[in-house]
N, C-alpha and C positions, 0 to 999 in steps of 0.2 A: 634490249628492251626499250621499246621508244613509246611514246605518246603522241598524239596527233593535238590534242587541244594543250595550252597551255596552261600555266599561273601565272600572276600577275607577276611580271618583272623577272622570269625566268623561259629562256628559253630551251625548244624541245631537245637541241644538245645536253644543256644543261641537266635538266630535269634526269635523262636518263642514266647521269653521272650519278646524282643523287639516287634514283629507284638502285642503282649499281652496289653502292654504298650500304645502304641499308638491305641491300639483301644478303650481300658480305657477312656483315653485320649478325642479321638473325642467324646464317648457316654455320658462325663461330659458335656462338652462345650453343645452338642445339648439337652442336658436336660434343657439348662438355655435357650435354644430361643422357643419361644414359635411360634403354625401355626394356622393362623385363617384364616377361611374358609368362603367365599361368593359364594352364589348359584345367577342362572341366573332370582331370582324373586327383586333381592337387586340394588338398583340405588347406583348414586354417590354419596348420603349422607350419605348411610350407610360404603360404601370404607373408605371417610373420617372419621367416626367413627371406623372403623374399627384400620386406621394410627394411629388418635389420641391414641388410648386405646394398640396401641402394643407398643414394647420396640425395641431397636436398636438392631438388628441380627435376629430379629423374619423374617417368612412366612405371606405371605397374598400370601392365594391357593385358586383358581377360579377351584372348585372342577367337574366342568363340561362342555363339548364341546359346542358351541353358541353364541349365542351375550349378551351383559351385557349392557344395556342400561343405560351411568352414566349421561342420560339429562342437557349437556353442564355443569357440578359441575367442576370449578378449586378444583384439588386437589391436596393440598398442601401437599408436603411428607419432613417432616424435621425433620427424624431420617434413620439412616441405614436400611434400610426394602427391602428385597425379594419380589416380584411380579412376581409370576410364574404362567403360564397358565398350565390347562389342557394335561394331557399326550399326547404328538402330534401325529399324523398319517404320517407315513413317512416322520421324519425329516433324512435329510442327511446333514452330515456336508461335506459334497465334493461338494455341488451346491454351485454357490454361490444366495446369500441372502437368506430370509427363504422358509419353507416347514413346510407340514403338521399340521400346526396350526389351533387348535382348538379353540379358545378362542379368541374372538372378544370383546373387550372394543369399543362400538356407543357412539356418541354423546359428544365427548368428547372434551372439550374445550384446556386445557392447564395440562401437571403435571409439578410441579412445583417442580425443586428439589432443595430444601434448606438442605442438608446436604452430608455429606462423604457416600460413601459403600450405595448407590441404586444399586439394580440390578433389570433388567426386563427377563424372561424368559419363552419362548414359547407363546408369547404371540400378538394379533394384537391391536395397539391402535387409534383407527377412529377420524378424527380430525371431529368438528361439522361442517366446511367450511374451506374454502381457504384462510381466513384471519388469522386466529389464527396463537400463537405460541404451537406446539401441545406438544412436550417436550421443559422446561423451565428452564434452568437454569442463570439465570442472578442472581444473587444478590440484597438485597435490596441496597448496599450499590453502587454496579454498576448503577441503573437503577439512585438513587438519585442523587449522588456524583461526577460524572466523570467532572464534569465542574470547580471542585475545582483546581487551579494552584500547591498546592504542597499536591494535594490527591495524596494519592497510597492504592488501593484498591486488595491484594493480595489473593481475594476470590475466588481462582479456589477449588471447591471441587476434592475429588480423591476420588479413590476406586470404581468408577461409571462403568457398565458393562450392556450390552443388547448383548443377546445372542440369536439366530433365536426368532427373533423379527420384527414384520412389523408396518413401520408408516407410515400411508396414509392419505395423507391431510396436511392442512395446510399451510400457509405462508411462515412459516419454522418448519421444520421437527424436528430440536434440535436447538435451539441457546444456547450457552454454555456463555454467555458474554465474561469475557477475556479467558476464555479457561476452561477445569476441563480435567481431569487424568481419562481418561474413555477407554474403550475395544468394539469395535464393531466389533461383530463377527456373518456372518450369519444373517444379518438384510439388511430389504429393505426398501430405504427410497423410496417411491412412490407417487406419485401425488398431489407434491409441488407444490406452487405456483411459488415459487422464489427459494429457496436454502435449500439443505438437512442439510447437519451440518456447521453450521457457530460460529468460535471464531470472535471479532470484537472489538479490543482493545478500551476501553475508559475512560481508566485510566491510571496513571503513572506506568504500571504495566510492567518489562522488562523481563517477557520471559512467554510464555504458559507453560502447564503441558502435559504432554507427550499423544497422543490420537492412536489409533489403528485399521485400518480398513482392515481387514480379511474377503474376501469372501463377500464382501456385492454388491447391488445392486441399483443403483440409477436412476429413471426414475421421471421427471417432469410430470405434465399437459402439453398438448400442449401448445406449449410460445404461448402468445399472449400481448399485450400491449405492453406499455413504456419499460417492461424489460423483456420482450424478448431474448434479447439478456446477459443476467447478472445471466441466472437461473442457478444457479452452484448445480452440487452435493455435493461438497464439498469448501468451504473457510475460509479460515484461513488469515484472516486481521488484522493487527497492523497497517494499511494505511493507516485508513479514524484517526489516530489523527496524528499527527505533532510532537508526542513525538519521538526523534530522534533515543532509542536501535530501532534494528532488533532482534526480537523474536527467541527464540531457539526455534524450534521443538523439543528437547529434544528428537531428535530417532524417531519421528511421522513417521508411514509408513502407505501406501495407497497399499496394495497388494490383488493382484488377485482379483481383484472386474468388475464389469462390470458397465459403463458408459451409455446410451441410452437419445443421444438428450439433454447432459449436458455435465458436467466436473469438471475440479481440478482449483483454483483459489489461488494463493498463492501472498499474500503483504506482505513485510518488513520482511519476514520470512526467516532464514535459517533453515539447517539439515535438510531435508525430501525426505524421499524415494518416489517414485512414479514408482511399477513396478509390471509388469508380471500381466497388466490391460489388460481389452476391453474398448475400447470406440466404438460407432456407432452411426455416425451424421445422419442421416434421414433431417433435413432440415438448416443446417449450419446457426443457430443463434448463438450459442453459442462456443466458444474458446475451444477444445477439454483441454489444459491443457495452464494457462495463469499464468505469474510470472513477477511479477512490482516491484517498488518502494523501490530500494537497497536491493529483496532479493536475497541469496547466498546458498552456496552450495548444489544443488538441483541435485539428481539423478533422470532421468528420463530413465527405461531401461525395454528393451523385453518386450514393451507395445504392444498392435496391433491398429492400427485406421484405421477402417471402415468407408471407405467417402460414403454414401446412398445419396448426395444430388442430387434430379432430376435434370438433365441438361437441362431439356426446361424449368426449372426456372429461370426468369430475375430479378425477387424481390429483391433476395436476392445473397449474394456469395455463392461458394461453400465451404467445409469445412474449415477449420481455426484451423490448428493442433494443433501448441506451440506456442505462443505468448510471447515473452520478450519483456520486460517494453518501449515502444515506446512514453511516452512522459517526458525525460529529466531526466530519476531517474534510472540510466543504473544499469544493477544486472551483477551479478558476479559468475563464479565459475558452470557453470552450466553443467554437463554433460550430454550427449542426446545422450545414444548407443543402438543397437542391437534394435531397436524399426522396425515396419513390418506396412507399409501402403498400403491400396489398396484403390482402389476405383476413382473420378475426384475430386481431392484438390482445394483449392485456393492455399494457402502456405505449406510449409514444418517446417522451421522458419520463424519468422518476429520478430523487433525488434529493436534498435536506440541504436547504439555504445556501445553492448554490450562489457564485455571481459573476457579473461579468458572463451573462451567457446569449451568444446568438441563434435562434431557432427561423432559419429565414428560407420562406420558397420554398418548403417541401410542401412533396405531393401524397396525400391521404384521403386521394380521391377515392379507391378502389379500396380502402382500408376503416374497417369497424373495430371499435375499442370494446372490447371485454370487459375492463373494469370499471372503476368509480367515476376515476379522471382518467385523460389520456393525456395529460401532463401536470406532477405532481412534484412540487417543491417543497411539500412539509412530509414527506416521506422519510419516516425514523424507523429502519426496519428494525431496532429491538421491539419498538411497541409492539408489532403485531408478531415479530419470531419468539419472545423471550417474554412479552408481560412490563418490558422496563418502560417506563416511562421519564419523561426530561421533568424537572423541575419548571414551575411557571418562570419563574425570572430567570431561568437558565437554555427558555430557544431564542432563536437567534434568527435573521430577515435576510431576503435576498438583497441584491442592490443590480443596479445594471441588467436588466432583463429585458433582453427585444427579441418580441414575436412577433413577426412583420409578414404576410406575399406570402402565407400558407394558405392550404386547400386541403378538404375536408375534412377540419377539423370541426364542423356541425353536424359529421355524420352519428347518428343513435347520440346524440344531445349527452355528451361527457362532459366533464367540466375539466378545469384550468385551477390548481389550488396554487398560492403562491404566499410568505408571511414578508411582508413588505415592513418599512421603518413609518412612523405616523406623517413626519416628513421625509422632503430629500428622497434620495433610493435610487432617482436616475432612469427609474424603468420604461421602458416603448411597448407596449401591448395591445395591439390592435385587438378589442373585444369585438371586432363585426368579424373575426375569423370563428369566433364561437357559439354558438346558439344561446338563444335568450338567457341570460341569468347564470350560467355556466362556468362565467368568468372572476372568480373568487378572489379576490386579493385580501386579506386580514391583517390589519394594522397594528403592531404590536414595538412592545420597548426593547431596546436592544438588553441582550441578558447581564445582569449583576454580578460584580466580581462575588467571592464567597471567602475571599482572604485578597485584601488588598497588599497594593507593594508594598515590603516592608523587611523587617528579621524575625526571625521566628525560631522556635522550639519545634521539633516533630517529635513527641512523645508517645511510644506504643503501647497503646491500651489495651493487649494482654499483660503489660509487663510495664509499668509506670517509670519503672527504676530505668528504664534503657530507652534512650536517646538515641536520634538517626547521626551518625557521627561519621566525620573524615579522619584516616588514620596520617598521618601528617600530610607530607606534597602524593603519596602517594595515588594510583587509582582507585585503592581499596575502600570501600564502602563497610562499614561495621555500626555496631551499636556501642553507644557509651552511656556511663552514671558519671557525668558531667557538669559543668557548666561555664566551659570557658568556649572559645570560637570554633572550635570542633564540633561542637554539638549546632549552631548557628548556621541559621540559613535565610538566605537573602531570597524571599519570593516574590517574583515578579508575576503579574496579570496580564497575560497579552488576549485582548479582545478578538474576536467573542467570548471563547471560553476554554482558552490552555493558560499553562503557569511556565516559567520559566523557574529552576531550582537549584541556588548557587552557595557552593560551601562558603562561608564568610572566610574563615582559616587560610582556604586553599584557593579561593576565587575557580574552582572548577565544577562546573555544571553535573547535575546526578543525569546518568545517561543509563542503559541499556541497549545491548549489539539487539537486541531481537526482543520479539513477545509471543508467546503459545499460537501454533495456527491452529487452525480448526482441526485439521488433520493428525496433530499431533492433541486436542484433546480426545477426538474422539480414539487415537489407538491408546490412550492413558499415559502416554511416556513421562518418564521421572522428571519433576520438575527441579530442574536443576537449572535457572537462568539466574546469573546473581549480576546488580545493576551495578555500577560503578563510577566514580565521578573521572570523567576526561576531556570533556568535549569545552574546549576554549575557539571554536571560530567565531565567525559571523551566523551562521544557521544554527540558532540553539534549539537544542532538544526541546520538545513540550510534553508537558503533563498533564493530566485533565484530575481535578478535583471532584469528587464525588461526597455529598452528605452520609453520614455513617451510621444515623440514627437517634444520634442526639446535637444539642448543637454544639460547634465545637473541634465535631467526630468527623473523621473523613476517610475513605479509601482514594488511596493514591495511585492512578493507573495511566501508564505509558498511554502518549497520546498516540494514531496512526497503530493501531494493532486492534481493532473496533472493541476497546475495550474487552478483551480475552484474556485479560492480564492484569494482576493488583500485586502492588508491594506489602509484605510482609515480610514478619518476621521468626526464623527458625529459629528454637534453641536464642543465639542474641546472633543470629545472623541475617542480614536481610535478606531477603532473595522474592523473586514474583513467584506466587503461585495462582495459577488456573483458575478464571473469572468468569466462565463459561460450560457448559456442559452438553451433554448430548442426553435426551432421555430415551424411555427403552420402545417407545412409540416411533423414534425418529425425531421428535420436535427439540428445542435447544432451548436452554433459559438460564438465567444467571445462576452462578453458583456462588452465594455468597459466604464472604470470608468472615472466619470469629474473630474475637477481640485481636488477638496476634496480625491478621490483618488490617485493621483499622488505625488510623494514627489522630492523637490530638494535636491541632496544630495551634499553638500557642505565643502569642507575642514574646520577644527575648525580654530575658528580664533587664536588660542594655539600655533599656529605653526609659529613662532616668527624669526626662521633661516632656512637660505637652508640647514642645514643638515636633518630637517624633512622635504624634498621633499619625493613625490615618486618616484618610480622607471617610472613609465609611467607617462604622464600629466595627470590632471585629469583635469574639465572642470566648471564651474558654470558662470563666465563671460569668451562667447565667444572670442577669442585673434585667430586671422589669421594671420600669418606672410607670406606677401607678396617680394617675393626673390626679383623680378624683379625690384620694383619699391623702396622700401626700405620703407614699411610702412606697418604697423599693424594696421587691424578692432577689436577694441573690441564694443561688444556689451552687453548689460547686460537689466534684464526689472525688475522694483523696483517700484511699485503703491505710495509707502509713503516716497518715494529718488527720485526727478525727477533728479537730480544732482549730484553727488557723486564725492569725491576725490578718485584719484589711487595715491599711489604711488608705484616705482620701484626699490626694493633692489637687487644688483648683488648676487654671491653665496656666496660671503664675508661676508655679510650681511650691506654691506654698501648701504644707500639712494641714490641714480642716475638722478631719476628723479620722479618730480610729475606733473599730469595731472586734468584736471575737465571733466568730460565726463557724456553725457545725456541721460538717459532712452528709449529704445524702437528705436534706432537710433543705423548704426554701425560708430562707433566715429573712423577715421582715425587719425593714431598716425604717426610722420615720427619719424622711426628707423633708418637712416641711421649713428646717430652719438653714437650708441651704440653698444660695441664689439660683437662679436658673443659670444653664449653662454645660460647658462639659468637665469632667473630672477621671482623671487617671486613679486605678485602682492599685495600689501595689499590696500583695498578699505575702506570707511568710514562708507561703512553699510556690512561690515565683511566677505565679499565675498575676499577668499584669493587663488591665478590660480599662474600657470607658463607662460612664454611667452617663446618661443624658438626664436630665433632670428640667423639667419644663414647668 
């Protein structure tokens, strides 16, 4: 074997020593894998015999064009094995997803891949129904394990590759559990139930393995049911657990694939390409490309969306392009250029205080907006799916927003809403992209902590007697009737609006592997999630705070789970139950928890001088100071204190005055003969407030 042209510094002698060598080389290697052959008379127990009896790098060749009928056989593949179909009939690697496949695998329930280096090639694999998982790769240790508080379960395989390959059917097309290192190239995931490939963290596992989708093709069943709306082509979720890393995509790119009547779904994820796509909505169930719950740096570029949704439909909206994280778990870093819409939209973006966002040079020439705005950053979908609304000093501004070198975004005069900071913010908005007056910015204060840094009591107000308590170094989460450092907790406010939640005792964060999906409230399943403190990194868990109805009173609910989950307490145990609901209409609205749910969060009684105030008051007995008249309401409500002593140290920490004041009553105090200033309150059943006094 010779060459006529050279390489630099190597002549054609040479060279052909070298081509010598390495062909040496390859004819060793494939001498040691061995290729076993199934004809179209052989079911799936003989495949499986087949798996079993090969070795890792071997062939299993489906020696002829047809269908292979493997009568619903799980088959389990845990060694590195090739599965190549029959020589195709016009495969083109320039379409995307596959062609010319020969080789049909019916009946086919699940393959299961329990090892590194599967490949599938040329080949189609039939799922038996719509229920199944038709490729499998979860983990034994995923599927048992993920509920352990200091598991980590790093079982991504690699080496995994499906090459013009068709998977039809199914529930889902591939679920990978936490992820695996796999190559999709030239494959069509076809007539899913719910979702083509989905990673779905549920373990303490902090980052995927790098995944690749070249040229493929994703088309659902027609949506029907409860999710409908949720059929993704592709999702990549670290969201439904409460474990606080955001996931590397490690480089994951989604290119040049076509979408039909689905899409891209990214949570808690950073680093992923998403470009030089088709999407084409035909009936606007589903989010063309949807990114939630703190993830980050997401290109989104020279994608095309195709809005097909009929206009004399009133069922439904019309298409629903890019969706950012609209309930309270704002993403970051998202660039969204050079992308080409046609068609009647509902939105363009949508979204709730995002930041750091680039909207640059797309084309919406050919494209009419549907709705209010066609880019909307006060977008809070409980308000309008559930009734909930934010508290005023609790939304929150964009910052960093450039919309720059778009086009027609003046077409049918939509607006632009955005809640900007009064200063600062950083934003670039060209308003000559928008038609007169369209272009909305509302100037507002960044939101109010509702419990400043500090130590605190969380006392549950079904049950006054029991304290959120750590059971020594342990993970274990319980209740206690208390009141040494066990019961103590150190809450931190990290702005805008999460809390950080650390046992003082044990210096470990209160955490939860997971929170209620939607799917699991709407089939009912037993709520059985119980939270537990472990989490000592640098990414600490958050929790978002919620008013409880009086002041004082709060539900305490996992942050990144859109609030579908509150802590409470069973019997004296804690555990989340179900924040959300399904009604019989189809519409969804909170499902609010009784007192057992709600928690008083209380300054520790540890706080002995005014130098550990906070910075803002905090609240557990009511104190109104009344300017006018020179007198102070406190109110306080205690089942097993109908009575209690206050007294009043100035910031010196000297004693001033003491009072007896009565349960469920606002007990009027006359301030007139105490200085202006502020005052620590210490009570006899440990409820420890400021009074400001002016």
């Amino acid at each position: 074997m010779t060459f006529t042209s050279t390489l630099p510094g190597r002549s054609p002698k040479r060279l052909s020593l070298y081509c010598l060598i390495l062909f040496t080389f390859l004819f060793v290697n494939g001498l040691n894998a061995s290729t076993w052959y199934m004809n179209k008379t052989q079911n799936g127990d003989h495949l499986q015999y087949l798996i079993d009896q090969a070795a890792s790098g071997d062939i299993i060749y489906f020696i002829e064009a047809g269908n292979y009928n493997l009568n619903g056989k799980v088959i389990v593949v845990n060694k590195g094995i090739t599965f190549q179909g029959f020589t195709p009939n016009g495969y083109n690697a320039n379409v995307r997803g596959s062609s010319g496949i020969g080789t049909n695998l019916t009946n086919v329930t699940s393959f299961l891949i329990r090892s590194n280096d599967v490949k599938f090639t040329n080949i189609k694999i039939s799922a038996v129904n719509n229920e199944v998982v038709l490729v499998d790769a979860r983990s034994q240790t995923y599927i048992d394990n993920f509920r352990s508080p200091g598991y980590t379960a790093d079982d991504q395989y690699t080496g995994i590759a499906f090459t013009n390959v068709e998977l039809s059917g199914g529930f889902y097309s591939c679920f990978a559990g936490n992820g695996m290192q796999v190559d999709f190239k030239n494959v069509s995931f076809l007539d899913f139930a719910r979702i083509g490939y989905i990673n779905d963290r549920r373990t303490r596992v902090n980052g995927m393995k790098k995944a690749t989708f070249f040229r493929c093709k994703f088309k659902p069943v027609t949506p029907s049911g409860a999710f409908g709306f949720d059929s993704r082509g592709i999702s990549l979720d670290a969201g439904n657990t409460s474990y606080p890393v955001v996931w590397s995509g490690e480089g994951t790119y989604i290119l040049e694939c076509d979408f039909e009547n689905t899409g891209v779904a990214l949570s808690r994820i950073k680093n992923i390409n998403i470009s030089v796509n088709t999407f084409t909505d035909n009936n606007a169930y589903v989010d063309m490309i949807h990114v939630e719950e703190f993830s980050n740096n997401i290109l989104i570029s020279y994608n095309q969306f195709v809005c097909n949704a009929q206009s004399t439909r009133t069922d439904f909206e019309r298409s629903r392009i890019i969706t950012l994280d609209s309930e309270l778990q704002a993403v970051t870093n998202i660039n969204i250029q050079n992308n080409t819409v046609s068609g009647e939209y509902n939105f363009f973006v949508n979204g709730y205080a995002p930041t750091n966002i680039s909207i640059k040079n797309n084309n919406l020439s050919s494209a009419y907006p549907f709705g209010v705005n066609m880019i909307d950053f006060k977008y809070y979908e409980n308000r309008y799916k559930t009734g909930e609304e934010i508290a005023a000093n609790q939304e929150f501004v964009s910052r960093n927003i450039t919309i720059t070198g778009n086009t027609g975004f003046q077409n049918w005069s939509k607006g632009c809403e955005i809640n900007v900071p009064y200063s600062g913010g950083n934003n670039n908005i060209n308003s000559a992209q928008f038609a007169s007056g369209k272009l909305n910015l509302t100037s507002i204060n960044d939101p109010i902590e509702l419990r400043g840094t500090g130590i605190y009591e969380i006392v549950n107000a079904g049950n006054t007697n029991r304290k959120l308590a750590s059971d020594g170094n342990s993970y274990t989460l319980k209740t206690a009737n208390a009141s040494n450092n066990s019961v103590k907790w150190e809450i931190t406010w990290v702005p805008p609006f999460y809390y950080h939640i650390k046992n003082v005792s044990n210096n470990r964060h209160l955490e939860t592997h997971k929170g209620y999906t939607e799917k699991e409230i709407l089939d009912g399943v037993q709520e059985n999630v119980y939270p537990f403190l472990a989490y000592q990194g640098n990414d600490i868990p958050k929790w978002i705070l919620r008013e409880g109805g009086m002041s004082g009173l709060f539900k305490i609910l996992p942050a990144g789970n859109e609030k579908q989950s509150v802590l409470a307490m069973d019997g004296t145990t804690p555990k989340l139950i179900m924040h959300k609901q399904f009604n019989s209409d189809g519409t969804r609205s909170v499902k609010e928890p009784d007192n057992f749910g709600r928690w008083w969060i209380n300054p520790s009684s540890t706080a002995k001088n005014a130098g550990l105030l906070q910075k803002t008051p905090v609240e557990g007995l009511q104190i109104v100071p009344n300017i006018v008249s020179d007198i102070a309401s406190i109110y306080f409500e205690d089942e097993n204190n109908p009575v209690i002593s206050v007294a009043f140290y100035n910031a010196a920490g000297m004693l001033v005055r003491k009072e007896k004041i009565h349960t469920h009553t606002n007990n009027v105090l006359d301030v007139s003969q105490l200085a202006s200033g502020i005052y620590l309150l210490r009570s006899s059943n440990d409820f420890v407030k400021r009074l400001v006094v002016k």
